[in-house]
FIMAR-680145 format. One record per residue (C-alpha): residue in three letters; z, x, y. Coordinates in Angstrom, 3 decimals. Example, Ala and Ser with C-alpha at 12.3 -4.5 7.8 and 13.67 -1.06 7.14 Angstrom:
residuo / up / east / north
ALA / 7.800 / 12.300 / -4.500 $
SER / 7.140 / 13.670 / -1.060 $
***
This chain:
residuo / up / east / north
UNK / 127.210 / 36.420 / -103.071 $
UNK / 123.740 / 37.395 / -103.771 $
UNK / 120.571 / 35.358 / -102.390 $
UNK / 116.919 / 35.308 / -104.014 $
UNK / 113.929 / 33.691 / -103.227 $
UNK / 112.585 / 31.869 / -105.614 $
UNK / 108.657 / 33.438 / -106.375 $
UNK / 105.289 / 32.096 / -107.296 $
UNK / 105.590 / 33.537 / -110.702 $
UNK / 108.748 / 31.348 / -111.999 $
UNK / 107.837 / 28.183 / -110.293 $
UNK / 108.852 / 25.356 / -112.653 $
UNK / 110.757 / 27.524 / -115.133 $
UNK / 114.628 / 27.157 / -116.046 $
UNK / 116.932 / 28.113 / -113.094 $
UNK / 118.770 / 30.081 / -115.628 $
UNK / 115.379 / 31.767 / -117.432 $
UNK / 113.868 / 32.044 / -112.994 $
UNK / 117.832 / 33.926 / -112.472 $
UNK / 117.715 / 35.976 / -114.994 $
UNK / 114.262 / 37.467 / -114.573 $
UNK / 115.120 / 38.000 / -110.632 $
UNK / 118.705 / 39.634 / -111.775 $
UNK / 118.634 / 41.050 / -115.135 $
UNK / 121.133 / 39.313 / -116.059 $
UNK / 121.132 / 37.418 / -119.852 $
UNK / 120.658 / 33.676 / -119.610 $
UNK / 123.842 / 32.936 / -121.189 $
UNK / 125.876 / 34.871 / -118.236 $
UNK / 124.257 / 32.754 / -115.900 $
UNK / 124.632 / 30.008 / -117.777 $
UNK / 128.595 / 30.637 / -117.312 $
UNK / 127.545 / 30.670 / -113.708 $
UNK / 126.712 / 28.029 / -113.875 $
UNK / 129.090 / 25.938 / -115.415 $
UNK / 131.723 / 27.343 / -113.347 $
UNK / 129.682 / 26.213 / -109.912 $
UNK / 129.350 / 30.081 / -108.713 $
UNK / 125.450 / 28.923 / -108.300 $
UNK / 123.454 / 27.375 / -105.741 $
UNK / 119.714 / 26.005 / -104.962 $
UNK / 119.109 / 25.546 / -101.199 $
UNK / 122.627 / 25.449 / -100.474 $
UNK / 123.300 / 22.773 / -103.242 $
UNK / 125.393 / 23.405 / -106.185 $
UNK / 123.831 / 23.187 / -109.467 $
UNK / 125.357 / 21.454 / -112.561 $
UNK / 122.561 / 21.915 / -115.102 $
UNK / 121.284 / 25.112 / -116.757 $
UNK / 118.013 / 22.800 / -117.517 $
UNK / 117.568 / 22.392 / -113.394 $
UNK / 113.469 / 23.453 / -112.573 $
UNK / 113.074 / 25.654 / -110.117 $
UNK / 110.092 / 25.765 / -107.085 $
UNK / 108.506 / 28.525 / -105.521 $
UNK / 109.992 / 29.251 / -102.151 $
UNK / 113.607 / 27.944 / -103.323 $
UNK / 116.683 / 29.863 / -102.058 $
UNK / 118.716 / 30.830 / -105.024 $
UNK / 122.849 / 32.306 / -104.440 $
UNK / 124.615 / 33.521 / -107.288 $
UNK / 128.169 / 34.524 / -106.578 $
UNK / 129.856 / 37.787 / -107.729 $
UNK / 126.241 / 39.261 / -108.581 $
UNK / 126.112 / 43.096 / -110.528 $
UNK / 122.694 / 42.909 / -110.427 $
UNK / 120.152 / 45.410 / -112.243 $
UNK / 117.273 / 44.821 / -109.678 $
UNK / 114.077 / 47.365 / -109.461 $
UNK / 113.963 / 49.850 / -106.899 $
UNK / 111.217 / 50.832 / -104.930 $
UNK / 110.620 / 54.813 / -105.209 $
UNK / 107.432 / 55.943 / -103.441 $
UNK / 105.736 / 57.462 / -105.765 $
UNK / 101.765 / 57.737 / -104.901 $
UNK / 99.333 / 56.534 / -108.221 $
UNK / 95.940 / 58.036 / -109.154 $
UNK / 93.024 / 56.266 / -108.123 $
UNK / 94.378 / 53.467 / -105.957 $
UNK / 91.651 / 52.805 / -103.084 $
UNK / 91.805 / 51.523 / -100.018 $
UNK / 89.586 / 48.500 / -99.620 $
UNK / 90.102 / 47.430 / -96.215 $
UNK / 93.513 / 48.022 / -93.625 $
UNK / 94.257 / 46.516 / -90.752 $
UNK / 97.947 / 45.125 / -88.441 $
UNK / 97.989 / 42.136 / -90.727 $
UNK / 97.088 / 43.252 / -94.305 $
UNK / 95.803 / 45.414 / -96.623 $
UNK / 93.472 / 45.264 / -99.608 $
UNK / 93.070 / 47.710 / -102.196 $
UNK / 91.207 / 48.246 / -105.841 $
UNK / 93.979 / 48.149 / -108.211 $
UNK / 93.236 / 50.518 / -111.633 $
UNK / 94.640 / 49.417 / -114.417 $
UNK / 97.588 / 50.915 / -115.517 $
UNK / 99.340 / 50.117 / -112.032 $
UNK / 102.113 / 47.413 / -111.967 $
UNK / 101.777 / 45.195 / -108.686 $
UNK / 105.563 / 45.931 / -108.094 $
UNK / 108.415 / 47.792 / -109.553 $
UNK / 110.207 / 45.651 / -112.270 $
UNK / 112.901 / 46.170 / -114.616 $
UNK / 111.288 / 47.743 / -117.723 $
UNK / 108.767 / 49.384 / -116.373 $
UNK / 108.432 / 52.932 / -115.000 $
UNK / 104.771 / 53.696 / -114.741 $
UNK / 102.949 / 53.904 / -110.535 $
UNK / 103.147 / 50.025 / -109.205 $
UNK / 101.687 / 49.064 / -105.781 $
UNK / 104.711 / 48.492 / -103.372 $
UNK / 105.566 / 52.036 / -104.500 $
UNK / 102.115 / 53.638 / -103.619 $
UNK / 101.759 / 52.139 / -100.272 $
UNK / 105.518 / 53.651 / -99.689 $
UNK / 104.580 / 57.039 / -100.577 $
UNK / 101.402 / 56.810 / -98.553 $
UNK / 102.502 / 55.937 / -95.053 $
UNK / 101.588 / 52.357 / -95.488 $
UNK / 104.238 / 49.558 / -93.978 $
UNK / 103.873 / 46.346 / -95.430 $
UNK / 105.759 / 42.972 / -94.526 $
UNK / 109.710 / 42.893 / -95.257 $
UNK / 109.447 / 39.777 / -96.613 $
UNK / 109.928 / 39.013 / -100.002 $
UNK / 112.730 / 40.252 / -102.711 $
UNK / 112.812 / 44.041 / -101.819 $
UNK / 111.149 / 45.614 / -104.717 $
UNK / 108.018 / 42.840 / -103.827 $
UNK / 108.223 / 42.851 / -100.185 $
UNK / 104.689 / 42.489 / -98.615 $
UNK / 103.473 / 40.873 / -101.931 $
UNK / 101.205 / 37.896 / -101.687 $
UNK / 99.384 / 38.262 / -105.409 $
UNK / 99.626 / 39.973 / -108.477 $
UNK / 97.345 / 41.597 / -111.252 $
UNK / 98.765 / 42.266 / -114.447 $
UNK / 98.878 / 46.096 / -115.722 $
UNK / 95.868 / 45.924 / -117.489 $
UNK / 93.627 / 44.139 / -114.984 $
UNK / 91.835 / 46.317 / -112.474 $
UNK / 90.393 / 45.265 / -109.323 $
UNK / 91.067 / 43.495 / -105.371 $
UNK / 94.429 / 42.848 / -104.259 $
UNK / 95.894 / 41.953 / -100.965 $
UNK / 99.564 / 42.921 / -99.120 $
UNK / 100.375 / 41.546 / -96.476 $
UNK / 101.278 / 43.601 / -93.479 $
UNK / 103.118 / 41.559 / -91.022 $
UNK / 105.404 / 38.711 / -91.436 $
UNK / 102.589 / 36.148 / -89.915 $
UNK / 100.659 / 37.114 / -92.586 $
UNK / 102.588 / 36.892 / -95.205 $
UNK / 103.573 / 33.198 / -94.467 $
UNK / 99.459 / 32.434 / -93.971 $
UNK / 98.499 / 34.177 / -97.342 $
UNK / 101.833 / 33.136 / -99.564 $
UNK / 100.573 / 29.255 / -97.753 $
UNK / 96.753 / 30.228 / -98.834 $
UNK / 97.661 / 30.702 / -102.516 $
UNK / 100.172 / 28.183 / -102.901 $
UNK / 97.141 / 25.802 / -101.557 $
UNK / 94.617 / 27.267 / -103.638 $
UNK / 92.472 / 27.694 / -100.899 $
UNK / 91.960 / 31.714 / -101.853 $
UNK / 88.807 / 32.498 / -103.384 $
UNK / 89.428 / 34.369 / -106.551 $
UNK / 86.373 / 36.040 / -108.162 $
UNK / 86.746 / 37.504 / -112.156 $
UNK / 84.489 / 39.589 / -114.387 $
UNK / 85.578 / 39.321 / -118.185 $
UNK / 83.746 / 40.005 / -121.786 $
UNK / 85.320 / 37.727 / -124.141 $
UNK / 84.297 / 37.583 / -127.790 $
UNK / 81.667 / 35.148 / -128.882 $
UNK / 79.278 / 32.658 / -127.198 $
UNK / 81.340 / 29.939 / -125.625 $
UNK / 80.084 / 26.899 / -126.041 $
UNK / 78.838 / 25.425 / -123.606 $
UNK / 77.896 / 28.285 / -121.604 $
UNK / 79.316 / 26.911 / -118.399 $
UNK / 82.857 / 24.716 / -117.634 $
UNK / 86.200 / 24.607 / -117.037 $
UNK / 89.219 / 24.863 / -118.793 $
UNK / 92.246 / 22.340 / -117.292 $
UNK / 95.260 / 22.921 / -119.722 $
UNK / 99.057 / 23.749 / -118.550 $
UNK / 100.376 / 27.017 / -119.173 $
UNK / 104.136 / 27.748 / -120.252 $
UNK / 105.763 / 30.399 / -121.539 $
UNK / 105.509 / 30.882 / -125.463 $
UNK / 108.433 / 30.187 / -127.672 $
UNK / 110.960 / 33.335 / -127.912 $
UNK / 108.514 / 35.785 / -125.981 $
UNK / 109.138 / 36.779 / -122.546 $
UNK / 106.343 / 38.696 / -121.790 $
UNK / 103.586 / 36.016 / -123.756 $
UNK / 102.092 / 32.457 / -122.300 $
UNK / 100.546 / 30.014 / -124.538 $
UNK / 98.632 / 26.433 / -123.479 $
UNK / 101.712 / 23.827 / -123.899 $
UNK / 102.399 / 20.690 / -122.816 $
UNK / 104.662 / 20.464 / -119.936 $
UNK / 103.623 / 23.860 / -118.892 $
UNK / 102.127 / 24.567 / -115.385 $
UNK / 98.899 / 23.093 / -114.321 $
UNK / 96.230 / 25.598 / -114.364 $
UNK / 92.344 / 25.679 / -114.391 $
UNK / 89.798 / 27.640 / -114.888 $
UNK / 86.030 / 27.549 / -114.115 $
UNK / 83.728 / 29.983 / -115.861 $
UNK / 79.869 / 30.604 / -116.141 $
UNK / 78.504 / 32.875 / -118.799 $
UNK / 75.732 / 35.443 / -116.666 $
UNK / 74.667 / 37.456 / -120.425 $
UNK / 74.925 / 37.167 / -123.537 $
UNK / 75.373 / 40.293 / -126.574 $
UNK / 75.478 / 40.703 / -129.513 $
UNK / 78.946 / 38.768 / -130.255 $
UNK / 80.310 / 38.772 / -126.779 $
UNK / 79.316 / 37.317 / -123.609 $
UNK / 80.230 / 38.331 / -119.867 $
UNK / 81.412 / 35.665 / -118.148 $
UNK / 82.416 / 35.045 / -113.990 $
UNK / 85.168 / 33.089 / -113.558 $
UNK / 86.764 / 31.503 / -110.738 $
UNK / 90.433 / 30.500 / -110.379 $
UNK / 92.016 / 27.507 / -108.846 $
UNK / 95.576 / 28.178 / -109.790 $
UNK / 96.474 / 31.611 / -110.430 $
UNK / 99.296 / 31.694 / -113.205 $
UNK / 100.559 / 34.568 / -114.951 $
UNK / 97.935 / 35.665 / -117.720 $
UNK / 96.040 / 32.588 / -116.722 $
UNK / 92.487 / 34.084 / -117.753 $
UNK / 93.674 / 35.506 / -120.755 $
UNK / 96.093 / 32.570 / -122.481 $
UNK / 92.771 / 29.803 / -121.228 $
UNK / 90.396 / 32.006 / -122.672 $
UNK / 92.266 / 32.525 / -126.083 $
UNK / 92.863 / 28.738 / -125.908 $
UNK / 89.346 / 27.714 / -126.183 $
UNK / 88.650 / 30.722 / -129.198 $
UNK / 87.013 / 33.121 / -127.045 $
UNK / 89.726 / 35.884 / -126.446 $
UNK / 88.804 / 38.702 / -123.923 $
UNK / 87.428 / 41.859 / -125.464 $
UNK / 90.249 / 44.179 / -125.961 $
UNK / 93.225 / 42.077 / -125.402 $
UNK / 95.266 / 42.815 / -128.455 $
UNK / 97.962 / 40.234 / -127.002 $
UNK / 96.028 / 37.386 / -127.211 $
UNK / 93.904 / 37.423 / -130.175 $
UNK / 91.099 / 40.146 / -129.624 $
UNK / 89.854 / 41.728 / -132.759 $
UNK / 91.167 / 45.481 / -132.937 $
UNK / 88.539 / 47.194 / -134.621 $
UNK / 86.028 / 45.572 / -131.848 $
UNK / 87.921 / 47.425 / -128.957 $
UNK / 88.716 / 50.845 / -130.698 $
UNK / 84.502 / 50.468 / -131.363 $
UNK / 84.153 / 50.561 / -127.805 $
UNK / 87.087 / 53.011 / -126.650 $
UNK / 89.359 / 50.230 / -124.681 $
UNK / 92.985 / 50.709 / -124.492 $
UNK / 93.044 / 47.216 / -122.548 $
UNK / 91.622 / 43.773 / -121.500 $
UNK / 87.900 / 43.357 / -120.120 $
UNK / 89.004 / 41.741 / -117.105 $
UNK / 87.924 / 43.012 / -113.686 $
UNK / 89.399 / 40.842 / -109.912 $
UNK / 85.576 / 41.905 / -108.979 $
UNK / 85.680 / 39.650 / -105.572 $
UNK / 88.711 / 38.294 / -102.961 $
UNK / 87.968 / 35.968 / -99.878 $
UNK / 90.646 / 34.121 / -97.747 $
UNK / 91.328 / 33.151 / -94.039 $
UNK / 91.807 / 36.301 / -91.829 $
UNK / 95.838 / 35.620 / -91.065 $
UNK / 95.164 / 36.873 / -87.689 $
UNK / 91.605 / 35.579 / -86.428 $
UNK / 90.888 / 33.035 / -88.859 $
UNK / 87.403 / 34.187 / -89.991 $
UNK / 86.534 / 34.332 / -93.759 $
UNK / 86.668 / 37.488 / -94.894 $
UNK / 85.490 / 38.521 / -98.540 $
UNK / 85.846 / 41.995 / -100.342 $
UNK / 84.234 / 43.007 / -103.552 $
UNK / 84.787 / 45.613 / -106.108 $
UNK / 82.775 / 46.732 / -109.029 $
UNK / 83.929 / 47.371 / -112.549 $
UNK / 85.448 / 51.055 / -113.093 $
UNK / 84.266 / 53.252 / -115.719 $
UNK / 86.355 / 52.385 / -118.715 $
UNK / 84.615 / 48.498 / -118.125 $
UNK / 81.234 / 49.688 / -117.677 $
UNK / 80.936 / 51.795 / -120.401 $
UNK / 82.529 / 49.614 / -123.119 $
UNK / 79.638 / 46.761 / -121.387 $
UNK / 77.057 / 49.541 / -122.040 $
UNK / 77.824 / 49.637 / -125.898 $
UNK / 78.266 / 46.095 / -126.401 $
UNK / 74.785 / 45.785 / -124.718 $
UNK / 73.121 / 48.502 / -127.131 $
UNK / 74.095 / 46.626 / -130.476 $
***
């Protein structure tokens, strides 16, 4: 028997699309697994492939092979340091660094660095995520924070399930948007027949967005926006949804002659400022990064046209 923990990213998805993502196994498999009662959620057998799962669940799946991601310290280029302490850790994440090791991947991730550089980190979580409390996609640059200590991963995982976590974002998007200051409230689900793509859908995760626009160019516009809910690709698919895709973001809509004009290989999306209760003493704290040099200069064309 093999037991998983159920993770912020697959809350409310399939249990067999959540099992197969934490085991690598196909959904059909599991579905077998299903049907034959070799499955269980918090203890309780499950009858239906169609079961929702929530973030937190325990998940046993009998006679597991499982192809899982292993963590191999490996140290990546240009991670910093933000702030360290007993309880946690934040660093700048550059893009082109996964969060954690997972299957498919085999560029530098997080969990991996801090492994190669001396750095413990909480045990708890599914081993290849141990430690982490948040995630930044590939492409996104900027704050993250690991937990250190068990305590604190149980107050952060319990500060971002609450939405209590102060999540700061720089982004160019393409266009004016109209008007220059709201929020976007739509659910977000996973697209038909792509795994790695998330569309606005009914039924779909709740998820909002507030944004302001701080300057306009010549057919983009820099926004700041602020998270309540922090869904995978949440900035990206809302953004797209409301015809303003992010500069650069080839996935979701962004015009690819506009980012080869201005040299990026990626999204315009910077995590540019992080503030949450202290696990330990309870103050606010609140860390801040600027945008790295890729960002800035692509900003620096945009604003000479």
């Amino acid at each position: 028997m093999s037991v998983f923990w159920v993770p912020d990213g697959l809350d409310g998805e399939r249990i067999d699309t959540a099992a197969a993502r934490m085991t690598g196994w196909s959904r059909s498999r599991l579905a077998d697994h299903v049907t034959t009662g070799r499955v269980r959620l918090d203890g309780e057998p499950v009858t239906k492939t169609s079961l929702r799962v929530r973030a937190g669940q325990m998940l046993d799946i009998d006679e597991m092979d499982v192809a899982v991601a292993r963590v191999e310290p490996r140290l990546a280029d240009d991670v910093q340091v933000v702030y360290m302490d007993e309880s946690l850790v934040v660093i700048d994440k550059p893009a082109g660094v996964a969060a954690h090791p997972s299957l498919g991947w085999d560029g530098p991730d997080v969990v991996a660095h801090l492994a190669a550089a001396g750095i413990t980190v909480a045990t708890s979580g599914p081993p290849e995520r141990q430690g982490i409390v948040q995630r930044l996609d590939v492409g996104t640059s900027g704050l993250m924070v690991i937990a250190r200590s068990e305590a604190a991963y149980s107050s952060l995982k319990h500060q971002f399930r609450s939405h209590t976590v102060e999540k700061v974002y720089e982004a160019v998007v393409q266009g004016h948007p109209d008007p220059p200051a709201g929020t976007v409230d739509a659910p977000i689900a996973r697209a038909p027949g792509a795994q790695w793509r998330f569309t606005v859908r009914t039924g779909g995760r709740p998820s909002v967005t507030h944004y302001e626009t701080m300057e306009l160019m010549r057919g983009a516009s820099l926004l700041r926006l602020n998270l309540e809910t922090g869904r995978t690709h949440q900035i990206r698919v809302h953004m797209q949804a409301v015809k303003h895709p992010l500069v650069g973001d080839l996935t979701y809509g962004a015009d690819p002659v506009l980012a080869a004009r201005l040299k990026l290989t990626r999204q315009w999306l910077h995590a540019k400022e992080l503030g949450f209760e202290h696990p330990a003493t309870a103050e606010w704290v609140r860390f801040r990064s600027e945008p790295p040099d890729d960002l800035r200069q692509a900003l620096e064309l945009l604003r000479a046209c």
